[in-house]
DRENTI-171483 format. One line per 2 residues: number of its first residue (from 1); for each residue x, z, y of N, C-alpha, C. Coordinates in nm, 3 decimals, m for minus. Example, Ala and Ser with C-alpha at 12.3 -4.5 7.8 and 13.67 -1.06 7.14 Angstrom:
BEGIN
1	1.319 0.780 m0.569 1.230 0.780 m0.450 1.320 0.780 m0.330 ~ 1.285 0.708 m0.225 1.367 0.714 m0.106 1.290 0.787 0.003
This chain:
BEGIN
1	0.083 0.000 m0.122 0.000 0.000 0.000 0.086 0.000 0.127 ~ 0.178 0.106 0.174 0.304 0.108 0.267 0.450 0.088 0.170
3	0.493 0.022 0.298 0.648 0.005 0.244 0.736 0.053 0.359 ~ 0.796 0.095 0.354 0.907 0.147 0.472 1.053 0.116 0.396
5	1.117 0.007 0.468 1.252 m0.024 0.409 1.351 m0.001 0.554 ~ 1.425 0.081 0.500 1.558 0.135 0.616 1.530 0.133 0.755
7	1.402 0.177 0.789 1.356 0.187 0.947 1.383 0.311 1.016 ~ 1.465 0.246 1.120 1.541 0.359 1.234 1.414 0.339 1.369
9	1.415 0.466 1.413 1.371 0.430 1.554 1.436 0.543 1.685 ~ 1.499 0.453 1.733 1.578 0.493 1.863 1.473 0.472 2.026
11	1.491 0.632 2.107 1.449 0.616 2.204 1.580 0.613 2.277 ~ 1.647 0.524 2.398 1.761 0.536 2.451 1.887 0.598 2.323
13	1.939 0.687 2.355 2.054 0.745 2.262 1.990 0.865 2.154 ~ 1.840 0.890 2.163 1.812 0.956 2.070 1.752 0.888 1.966
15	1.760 0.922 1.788 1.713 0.857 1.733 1.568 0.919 1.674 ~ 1.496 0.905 1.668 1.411 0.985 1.666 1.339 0.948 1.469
17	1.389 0.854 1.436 1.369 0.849 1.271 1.502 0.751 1.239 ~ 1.589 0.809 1.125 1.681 0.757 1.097 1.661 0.688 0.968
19	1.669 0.552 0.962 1.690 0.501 0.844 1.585 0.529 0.709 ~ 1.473 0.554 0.721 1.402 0.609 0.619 1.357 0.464 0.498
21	1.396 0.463 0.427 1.289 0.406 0.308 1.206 0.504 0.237 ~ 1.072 0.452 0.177 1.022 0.520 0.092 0.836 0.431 0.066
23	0.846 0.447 m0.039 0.646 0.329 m0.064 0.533 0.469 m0.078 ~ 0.445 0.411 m0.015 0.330 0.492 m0.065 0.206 0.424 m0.153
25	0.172 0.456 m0.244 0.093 0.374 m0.330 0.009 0.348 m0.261 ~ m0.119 0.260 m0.346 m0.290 0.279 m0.313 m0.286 0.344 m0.391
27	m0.433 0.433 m0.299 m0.484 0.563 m0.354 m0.408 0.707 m0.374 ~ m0.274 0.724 m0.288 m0.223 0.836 m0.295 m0.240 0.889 m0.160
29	m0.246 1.033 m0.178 m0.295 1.116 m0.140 m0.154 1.211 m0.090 ~ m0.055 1.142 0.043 0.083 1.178 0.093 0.050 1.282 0.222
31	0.134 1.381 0.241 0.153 1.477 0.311 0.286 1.424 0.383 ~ 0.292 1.411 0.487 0.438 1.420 0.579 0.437 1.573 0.676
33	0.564 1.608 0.632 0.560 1.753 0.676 0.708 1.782 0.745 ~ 0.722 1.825 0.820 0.821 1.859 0.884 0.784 1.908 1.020
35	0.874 2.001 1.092 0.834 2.090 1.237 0.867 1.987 1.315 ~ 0.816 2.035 1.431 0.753 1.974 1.575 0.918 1.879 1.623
37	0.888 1.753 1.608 1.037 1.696 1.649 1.118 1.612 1.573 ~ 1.051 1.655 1.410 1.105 1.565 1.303 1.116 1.489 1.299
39	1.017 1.366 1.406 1.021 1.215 1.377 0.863 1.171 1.282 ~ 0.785 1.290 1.238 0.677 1.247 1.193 0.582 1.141 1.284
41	0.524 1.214 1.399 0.435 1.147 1.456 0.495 1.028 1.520 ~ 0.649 1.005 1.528 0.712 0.805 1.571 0.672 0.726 1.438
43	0.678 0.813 1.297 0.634 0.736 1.168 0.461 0.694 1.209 ~ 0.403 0.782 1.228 0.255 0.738 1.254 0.228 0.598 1.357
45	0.298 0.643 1.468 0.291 0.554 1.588 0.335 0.393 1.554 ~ 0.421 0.407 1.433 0.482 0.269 1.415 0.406 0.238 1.321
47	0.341 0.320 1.207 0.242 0.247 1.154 0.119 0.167 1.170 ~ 0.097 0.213 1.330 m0.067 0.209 1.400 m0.003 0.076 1.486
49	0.133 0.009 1.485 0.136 m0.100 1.588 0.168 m0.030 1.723 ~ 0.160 0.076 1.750 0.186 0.190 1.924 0.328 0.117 1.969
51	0.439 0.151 1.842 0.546 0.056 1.914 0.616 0.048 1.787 ~ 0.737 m0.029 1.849 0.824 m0.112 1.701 0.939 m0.064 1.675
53	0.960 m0.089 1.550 1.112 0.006 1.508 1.224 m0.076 1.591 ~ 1.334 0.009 1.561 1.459 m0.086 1.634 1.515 m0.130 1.539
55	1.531 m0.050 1.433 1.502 m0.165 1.294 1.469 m0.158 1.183 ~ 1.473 m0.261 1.111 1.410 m0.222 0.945 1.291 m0.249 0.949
57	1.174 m0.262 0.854 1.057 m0.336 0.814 1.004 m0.240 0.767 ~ 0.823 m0.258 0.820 0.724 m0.204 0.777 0.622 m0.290 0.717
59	0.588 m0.237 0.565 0.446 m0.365 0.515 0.320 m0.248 0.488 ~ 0.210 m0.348 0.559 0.074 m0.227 0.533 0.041 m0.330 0.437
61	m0.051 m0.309 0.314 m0.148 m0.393 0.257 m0.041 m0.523 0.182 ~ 0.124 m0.560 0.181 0.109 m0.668 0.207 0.180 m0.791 0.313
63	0.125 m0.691 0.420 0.173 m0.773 0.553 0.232 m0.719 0.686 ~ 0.366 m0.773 0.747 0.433 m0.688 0.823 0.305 m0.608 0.947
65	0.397 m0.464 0.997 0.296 m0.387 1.075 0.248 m0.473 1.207 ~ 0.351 m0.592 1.200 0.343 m0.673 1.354 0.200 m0.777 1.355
67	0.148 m0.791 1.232 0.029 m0.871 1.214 m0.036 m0.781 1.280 ~ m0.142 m0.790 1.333 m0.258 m0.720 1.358 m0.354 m0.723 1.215
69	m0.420 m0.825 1.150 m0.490 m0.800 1.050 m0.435 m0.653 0.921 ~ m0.297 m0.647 0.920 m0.243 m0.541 0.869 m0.336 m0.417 0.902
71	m0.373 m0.382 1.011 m0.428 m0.210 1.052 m0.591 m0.262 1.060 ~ m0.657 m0.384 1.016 m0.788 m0.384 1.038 m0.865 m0.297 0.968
73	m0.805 m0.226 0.821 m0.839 m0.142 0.754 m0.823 0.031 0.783 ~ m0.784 0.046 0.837 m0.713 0.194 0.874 m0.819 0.271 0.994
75	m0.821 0.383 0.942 m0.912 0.457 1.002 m0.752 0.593 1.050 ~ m0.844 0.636 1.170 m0.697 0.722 1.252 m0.758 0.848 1.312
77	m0.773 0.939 1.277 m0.757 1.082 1.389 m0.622 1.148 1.422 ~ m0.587 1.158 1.592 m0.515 1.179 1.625 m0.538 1.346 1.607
79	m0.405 1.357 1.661 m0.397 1.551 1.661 m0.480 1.546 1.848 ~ m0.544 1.667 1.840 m0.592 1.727 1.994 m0.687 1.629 2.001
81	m0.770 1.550 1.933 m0.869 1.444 1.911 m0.946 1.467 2.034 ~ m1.049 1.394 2.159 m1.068 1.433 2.286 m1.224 1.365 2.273
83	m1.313 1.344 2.305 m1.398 1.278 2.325 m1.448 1.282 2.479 ~ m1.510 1.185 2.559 m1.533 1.166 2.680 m1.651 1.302 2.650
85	m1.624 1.402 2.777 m1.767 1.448 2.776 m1.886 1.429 2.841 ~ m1.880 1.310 2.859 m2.037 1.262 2.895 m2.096 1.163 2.815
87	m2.029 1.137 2.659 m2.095 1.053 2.543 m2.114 1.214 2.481 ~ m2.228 1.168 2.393 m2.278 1.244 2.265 m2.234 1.208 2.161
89	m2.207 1.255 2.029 m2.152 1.176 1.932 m2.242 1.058 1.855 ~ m2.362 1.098 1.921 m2.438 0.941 1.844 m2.313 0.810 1.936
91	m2.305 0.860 2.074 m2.308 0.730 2.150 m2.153 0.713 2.107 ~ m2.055 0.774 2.117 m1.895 0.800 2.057 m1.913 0.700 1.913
93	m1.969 0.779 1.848 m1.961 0.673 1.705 m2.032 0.573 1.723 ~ m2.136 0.508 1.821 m2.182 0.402 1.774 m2.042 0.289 1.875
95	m1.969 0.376 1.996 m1.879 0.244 2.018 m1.778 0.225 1.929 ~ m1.715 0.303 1.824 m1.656 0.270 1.738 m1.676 0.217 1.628
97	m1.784 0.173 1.629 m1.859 0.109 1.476 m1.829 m0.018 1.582 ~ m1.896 m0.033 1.678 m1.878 m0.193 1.720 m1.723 m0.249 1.729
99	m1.617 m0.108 1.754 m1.429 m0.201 1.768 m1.413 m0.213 1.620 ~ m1.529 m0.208 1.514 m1.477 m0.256 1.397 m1.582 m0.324 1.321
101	m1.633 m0.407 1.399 m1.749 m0.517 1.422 m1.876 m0.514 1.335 ~ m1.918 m0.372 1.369 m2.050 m0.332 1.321 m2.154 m0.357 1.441
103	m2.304 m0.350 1.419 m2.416 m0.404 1.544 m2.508 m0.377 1.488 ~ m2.610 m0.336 1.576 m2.792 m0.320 1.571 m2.816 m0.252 1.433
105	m2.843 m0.300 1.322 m2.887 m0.177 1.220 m2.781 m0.126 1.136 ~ m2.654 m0.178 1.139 m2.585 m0.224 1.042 m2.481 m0.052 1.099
107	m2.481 m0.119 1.249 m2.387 0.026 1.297 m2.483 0.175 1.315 ~ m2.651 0.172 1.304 m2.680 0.265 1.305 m2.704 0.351 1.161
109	m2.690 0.253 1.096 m2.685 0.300 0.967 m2.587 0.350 0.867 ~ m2.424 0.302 0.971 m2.324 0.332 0.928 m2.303 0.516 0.956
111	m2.350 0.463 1.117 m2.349 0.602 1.175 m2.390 0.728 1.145 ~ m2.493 0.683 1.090 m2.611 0.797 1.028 m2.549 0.865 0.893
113	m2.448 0.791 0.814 m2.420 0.762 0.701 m2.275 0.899 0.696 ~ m2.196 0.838 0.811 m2.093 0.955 0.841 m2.155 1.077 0.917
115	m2.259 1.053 1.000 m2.307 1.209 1.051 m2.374 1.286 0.958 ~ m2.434 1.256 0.863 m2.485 1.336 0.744 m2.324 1.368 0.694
117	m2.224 1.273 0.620 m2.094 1.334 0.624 m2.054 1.455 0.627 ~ m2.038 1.441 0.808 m1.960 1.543 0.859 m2.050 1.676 0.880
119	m2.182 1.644 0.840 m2.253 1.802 0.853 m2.316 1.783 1.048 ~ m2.310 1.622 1.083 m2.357 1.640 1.251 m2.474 1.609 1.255
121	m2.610 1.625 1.188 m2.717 1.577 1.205 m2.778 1.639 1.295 ~ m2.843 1.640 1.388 m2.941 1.715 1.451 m2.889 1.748 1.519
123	m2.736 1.756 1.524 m2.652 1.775 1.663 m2.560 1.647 1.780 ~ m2.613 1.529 1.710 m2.587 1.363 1.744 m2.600 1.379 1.862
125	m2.722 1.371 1.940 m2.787 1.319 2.041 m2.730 1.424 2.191 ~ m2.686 1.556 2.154 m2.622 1.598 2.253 m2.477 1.608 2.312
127	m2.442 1.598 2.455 m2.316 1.571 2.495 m2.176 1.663 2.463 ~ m2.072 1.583 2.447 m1.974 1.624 2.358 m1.900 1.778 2.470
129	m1.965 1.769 2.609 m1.909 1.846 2.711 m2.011 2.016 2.613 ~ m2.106 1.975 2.539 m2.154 2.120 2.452 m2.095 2.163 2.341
131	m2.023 2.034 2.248 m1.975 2.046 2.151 m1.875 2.173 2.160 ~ m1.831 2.235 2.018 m1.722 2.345 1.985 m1.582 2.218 1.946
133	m1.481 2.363 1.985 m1.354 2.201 1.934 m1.378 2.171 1.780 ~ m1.445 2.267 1.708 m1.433 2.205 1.544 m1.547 2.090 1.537
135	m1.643 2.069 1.613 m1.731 1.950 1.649 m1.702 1.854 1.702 ~ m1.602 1.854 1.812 m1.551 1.751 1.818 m1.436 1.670 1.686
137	m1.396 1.770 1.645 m1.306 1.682 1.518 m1.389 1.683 1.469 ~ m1.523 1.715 1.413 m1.595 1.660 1.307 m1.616 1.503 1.337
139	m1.649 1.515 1.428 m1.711 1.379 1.491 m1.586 1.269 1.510 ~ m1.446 1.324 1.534 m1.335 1.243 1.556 m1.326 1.189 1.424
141	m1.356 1.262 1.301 m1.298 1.250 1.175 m1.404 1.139 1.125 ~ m1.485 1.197 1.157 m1.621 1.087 1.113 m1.627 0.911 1.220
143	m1.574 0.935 1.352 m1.511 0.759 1.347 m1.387 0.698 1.293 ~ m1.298 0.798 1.246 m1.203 0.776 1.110 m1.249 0.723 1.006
145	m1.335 0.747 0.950 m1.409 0.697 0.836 m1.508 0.588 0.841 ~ m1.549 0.570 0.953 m1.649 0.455 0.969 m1.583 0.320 0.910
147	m1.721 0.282 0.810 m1.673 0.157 0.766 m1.578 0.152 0.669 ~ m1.563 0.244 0.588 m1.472 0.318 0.463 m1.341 0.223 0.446
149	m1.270 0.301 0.575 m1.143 0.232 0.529 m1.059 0.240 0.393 ~ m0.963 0.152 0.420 m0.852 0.165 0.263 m0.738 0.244 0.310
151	m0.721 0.273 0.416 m0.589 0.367 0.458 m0.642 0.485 0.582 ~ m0.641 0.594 0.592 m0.660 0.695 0.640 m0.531 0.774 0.680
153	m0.554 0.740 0.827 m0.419 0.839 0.910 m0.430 0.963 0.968 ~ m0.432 1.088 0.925 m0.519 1.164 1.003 m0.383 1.266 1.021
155	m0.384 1.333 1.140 m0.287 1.404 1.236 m0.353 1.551 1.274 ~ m0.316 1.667 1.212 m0.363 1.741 1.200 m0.517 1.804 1.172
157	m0.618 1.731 1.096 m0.749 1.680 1.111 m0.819 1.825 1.048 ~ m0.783 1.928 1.046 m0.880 2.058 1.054 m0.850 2.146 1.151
159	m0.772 2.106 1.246 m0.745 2.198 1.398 m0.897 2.217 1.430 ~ m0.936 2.327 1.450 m1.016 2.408 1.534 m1.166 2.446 1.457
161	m1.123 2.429 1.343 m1.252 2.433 1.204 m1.207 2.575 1.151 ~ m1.350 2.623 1.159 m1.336 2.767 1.039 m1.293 2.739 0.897
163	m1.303 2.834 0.792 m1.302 2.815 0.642 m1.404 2.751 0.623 ~ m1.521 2.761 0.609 m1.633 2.647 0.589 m1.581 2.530 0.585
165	m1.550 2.476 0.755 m1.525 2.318 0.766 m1.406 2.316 0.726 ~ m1.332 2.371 0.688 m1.186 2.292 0.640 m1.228 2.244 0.509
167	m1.290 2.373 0.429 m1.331 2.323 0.279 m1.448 2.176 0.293 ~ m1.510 2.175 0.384 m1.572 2.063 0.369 m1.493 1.919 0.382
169	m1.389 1.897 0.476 m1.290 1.848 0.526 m1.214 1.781 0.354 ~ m1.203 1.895 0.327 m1.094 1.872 0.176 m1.213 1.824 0.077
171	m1.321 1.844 0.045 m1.444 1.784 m0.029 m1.436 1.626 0.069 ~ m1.469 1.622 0.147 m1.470 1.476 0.195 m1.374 1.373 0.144
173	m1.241 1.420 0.155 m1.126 1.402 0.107 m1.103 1.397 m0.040 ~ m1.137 1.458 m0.114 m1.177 1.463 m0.241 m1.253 1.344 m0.273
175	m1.375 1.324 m0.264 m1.501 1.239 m0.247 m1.418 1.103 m0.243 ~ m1.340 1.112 m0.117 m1.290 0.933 m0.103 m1.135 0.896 m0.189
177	m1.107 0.984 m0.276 m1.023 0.966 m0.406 m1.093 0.837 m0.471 ~ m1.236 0.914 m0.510 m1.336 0.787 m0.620 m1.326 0.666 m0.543
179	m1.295 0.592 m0.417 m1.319 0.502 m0.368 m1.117 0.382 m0.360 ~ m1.033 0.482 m0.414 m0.894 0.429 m0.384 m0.851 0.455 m0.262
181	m0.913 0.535 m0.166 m0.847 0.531 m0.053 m0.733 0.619 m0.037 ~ m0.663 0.550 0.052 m0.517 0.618 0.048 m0.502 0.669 0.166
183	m0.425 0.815 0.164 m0.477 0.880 0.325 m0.315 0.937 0.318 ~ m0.262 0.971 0.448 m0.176 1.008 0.475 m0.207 1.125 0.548
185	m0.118 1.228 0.545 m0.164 1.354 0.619 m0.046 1.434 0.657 ~ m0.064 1.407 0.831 0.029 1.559 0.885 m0.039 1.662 0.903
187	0.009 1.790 0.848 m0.076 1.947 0.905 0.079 2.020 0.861 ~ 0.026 2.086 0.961 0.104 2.287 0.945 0.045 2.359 0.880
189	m0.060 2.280 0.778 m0.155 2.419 0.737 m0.101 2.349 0.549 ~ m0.018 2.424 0.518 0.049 2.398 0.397 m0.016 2.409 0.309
191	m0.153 2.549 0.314 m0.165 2.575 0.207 m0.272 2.464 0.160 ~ m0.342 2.426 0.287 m0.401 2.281 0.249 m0.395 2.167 0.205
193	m0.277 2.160 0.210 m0.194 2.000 0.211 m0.172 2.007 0.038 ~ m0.124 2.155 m0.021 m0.158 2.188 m0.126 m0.208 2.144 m0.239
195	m0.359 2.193 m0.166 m0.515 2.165 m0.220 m0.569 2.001 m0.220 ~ m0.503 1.929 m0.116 m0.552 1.804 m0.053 m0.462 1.707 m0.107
197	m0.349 1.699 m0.094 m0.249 1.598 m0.152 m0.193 1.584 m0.246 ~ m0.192 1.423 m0.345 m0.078 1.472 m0.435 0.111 1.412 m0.429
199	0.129 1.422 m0.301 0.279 1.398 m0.309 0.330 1.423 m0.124 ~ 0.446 1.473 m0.125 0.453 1.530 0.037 0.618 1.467 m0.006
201	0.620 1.486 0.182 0.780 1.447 0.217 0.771 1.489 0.328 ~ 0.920 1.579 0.296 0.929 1.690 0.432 1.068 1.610 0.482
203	1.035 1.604 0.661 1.123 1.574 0.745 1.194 1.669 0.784 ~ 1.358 1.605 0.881 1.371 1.672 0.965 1.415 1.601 1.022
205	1.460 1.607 1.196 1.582 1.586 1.251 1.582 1.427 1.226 ~ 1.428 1.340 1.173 1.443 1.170 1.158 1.481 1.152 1.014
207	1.478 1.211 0.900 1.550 1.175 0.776 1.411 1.236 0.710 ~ 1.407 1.179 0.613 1.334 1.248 0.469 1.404 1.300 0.389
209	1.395 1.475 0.387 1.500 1.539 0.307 1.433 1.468 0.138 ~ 1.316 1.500 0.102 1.254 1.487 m0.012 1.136 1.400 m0.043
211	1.080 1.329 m0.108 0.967 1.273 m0.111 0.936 1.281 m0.285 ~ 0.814 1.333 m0.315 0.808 1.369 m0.453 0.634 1.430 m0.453
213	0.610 1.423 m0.589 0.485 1.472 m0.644 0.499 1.572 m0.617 ~ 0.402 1.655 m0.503 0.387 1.821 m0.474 0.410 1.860 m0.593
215	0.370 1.902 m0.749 0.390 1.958 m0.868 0.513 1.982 m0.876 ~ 0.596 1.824 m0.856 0.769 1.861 m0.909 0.827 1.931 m0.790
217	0.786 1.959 m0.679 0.878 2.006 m0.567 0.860 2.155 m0.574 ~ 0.694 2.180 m0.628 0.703 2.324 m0.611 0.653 2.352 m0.752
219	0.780 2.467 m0.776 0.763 2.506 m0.910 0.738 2.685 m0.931 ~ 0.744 2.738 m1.030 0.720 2.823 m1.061 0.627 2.952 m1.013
221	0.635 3.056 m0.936 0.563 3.096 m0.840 0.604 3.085 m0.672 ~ 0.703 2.998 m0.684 0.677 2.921 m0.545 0.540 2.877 m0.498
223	0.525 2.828 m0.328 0.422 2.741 m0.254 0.474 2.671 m0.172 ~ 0.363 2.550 m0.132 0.488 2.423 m0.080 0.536 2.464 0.098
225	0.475 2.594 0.099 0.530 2.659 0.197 0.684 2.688 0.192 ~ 0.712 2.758 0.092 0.811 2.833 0.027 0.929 2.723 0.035
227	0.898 2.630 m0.044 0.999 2.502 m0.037 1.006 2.447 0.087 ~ 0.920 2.418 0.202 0.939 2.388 0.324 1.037 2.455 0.362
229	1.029 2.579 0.369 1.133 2.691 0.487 1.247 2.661 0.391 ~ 1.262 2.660 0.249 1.418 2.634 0.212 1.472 2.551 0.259
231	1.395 2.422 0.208 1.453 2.267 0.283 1.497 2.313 0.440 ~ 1.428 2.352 0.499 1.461 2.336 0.639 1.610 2.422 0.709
233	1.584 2.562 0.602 1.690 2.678 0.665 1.817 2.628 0.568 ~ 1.793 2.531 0.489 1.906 2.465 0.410 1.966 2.379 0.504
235	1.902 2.289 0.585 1.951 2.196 0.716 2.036 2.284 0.824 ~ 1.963 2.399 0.832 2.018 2.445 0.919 2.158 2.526 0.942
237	2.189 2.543 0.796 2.293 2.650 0.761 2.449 2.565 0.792
């Protein structure tokens, strides 16, 4: 599904991802993990087309990231997800059903389809300036999904959700396993990534120390917490 072959990305004299290869299947279920600075979110940005490596090759689907038809499939929640507050989330999701060329019954039915989803029924029609922040990511997460993409980018996507909605979050996630979709996931919330993914690669400093089936990385009564802070205080020593 992704290919990443020896892609560096340099801002001026900093490099901000060094040289990484590594594939992600269809239908896997990848964690990118590393602290604030690693070079994760320049991996996201270059996947989404935002901007271009300085070098080395990216394939979505197939086809370099520079096609546009490459990301026609990909559904995206950013981290700090924002919605205008003077749309409601009916009106929020119905303009994003149309930038992915849905119309008249086709997008209200899509709509309806993810607001049952995300648990937003009956709360559609009012403005997002009432919404709680875990309502607004419901609703961010749910134009992520519109139109059931094949690749799912989501950037911290249970910020500001109780236990309830996270578990619902990870059932959703669950749910779109049966469909092949392949989702990529940054969070700080480990113990989720856990529960949610089956294979992580922890950054640092622009490098992929590890990339592996969560199972083989964390063993015994370890958590992929546990192995995070080694990897990292191992860099640091």
């Amino acid at each position: 599904m992704i290919s990443l072959d020896s892609v560096t990305k340099k801002f001026n004299s900093h490099i901000a991802v060094d040289n990484i290869s590594y594939q992600i299947e269809k239908g896997e279920y990848f964690a990118l993990l590393g602290p604030n600075g690693a070079g994760k979110t320049t991996i996201v940005r270059m996947l989404l087309g935002f901007i271009k490596p300085t070098s080395g090759s990216i394939i979505i689907n197939g086809m370099p990231v520079s096609n546009p038809d490459s990301r026609k499939r990909i559904g995206y929640l950013s981290e700090n997800h924002k919605i205008p507050s003077y749309l409601s989330g009916l009106e929020y999701l119905l303009r994003h059903a149309s930038l992915i060329g849905l119309s008249g019954h086709d997008a209200k039915e899509e709509v309806g389809r993810v607001l049952e989803i995300m648990s937003m029924k009956g709360r559609e029609k009012e403005k997002a300036s009432t919404y709680s922040k875990g309502m607004i990511q419901r609703i961010g997460l749910g134009a992520a999904i519109l139109g059931k993409p094949e690749l799912l980018i989501l950037d911290e996507p249970v910020t500001g959700l109780d236990p309830i909605g996270i578990r619902e979050v990870r059932k959703i996630l669950e749910d779109l396993k049966d469909d092949g979709v392949t989702v990529i996931l940054n969070s700080h919330l480990l113990s989720e990534v856990e529960k949610t993914c089956t294979t992580a690669g922890i950054m640092y400093k622009g490098k992929i120390l590890i990339k592996d089936y969560i199972n083989s990385i964390v063993k015994d009564e370890e958590t992929l917490e546990d192995v995070f802070i080694k990897f990292i205080e191992k860099e640091n020593e």
